[in-house]
N, C-alpha and C positions, 0 to 999 in steps of 0.2 A: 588540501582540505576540500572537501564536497559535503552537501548534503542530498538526502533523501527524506520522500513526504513518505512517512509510515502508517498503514491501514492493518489494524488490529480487530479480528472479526468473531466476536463471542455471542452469545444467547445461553440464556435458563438450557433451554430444551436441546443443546449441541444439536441442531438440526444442521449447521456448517460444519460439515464434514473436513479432515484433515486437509483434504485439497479443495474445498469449496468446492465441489462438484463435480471439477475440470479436467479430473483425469491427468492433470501434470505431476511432476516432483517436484522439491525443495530445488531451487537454481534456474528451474526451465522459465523463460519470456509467458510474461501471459498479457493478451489484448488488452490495451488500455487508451481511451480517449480523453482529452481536454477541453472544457469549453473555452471561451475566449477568454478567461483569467490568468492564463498560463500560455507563455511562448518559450519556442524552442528554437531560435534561433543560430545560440551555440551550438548545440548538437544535433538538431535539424530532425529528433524526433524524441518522445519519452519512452524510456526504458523503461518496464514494469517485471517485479521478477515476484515469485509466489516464493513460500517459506514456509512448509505443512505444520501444520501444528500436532504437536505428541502427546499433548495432555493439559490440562485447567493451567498449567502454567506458561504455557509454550504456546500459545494458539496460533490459526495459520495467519499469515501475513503477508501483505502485498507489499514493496519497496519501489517507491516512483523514482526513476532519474531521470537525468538529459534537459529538465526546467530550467529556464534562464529566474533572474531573482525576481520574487515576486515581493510587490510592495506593501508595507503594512495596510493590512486593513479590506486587501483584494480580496473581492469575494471568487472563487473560481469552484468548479466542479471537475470531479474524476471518475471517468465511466468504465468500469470491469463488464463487459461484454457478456464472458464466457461464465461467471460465476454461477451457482443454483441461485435458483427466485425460489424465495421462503414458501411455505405453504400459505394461506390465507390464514390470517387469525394468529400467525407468529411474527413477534418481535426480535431485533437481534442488535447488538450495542455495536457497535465500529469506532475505535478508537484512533483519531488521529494522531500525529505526532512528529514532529521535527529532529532528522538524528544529523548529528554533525560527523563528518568521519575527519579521521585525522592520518594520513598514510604515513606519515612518516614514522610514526611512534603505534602503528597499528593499534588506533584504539578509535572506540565510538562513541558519543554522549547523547540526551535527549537532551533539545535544544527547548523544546515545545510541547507541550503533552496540554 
């Protein structure tokens, strides 16, 4: 079992285009920083992988690994580098969310929303 912090990135005006700006696909690494909330000791770096969104239902999605446990109540930040910067004057919702994987039984749950 592992988990992944999920980033869910919607607006009124789809101005977050299927790949946030980035130019990658569904699967490819995309730059991602931590501030001091988050350590990586076990795996000695976070994975970020992108997840294009195809429509109001599906939107694109970033997938954090490689964080050691973080404790209730830590407050931490997560910095996407490469993504577009909204126009001035647009809002955009980002939905967090904790998924638990489960390998053995290939299945996934929202741990956290």
């Amino acid at each position: 079992m592992y988990t992944s912090l999920e980033y869910t990135f919607a607006n009124a005006d789809t101005e977050f285009t299927a790949d946030l700006g980035t130019g990658l696909s569904t699967g490819d690494e995309i730059p991602c920083l931590a501030n001091s909330g988050i350590t990586t000791y076990a795996q000695g770096k976070l994975t970020c992988v992108l997840t294009l969104g195809i429509d109001s239902e599906n939107l694109p999605t970033i997938n954090v690994f490689g964080y050691d446990k973080i404790a209730a109540g830590t407050a931490y930040r997560v910095f996407f580098p490469l993504i577009k910067t909204l126009d001035l004057g647009l809002a955009a919702n980002t939905y967090t969310r904790v998924r638990i994987y489960y390998k053995d039984i290939n299945y996934s749950a929202i741990y956290y929303e």
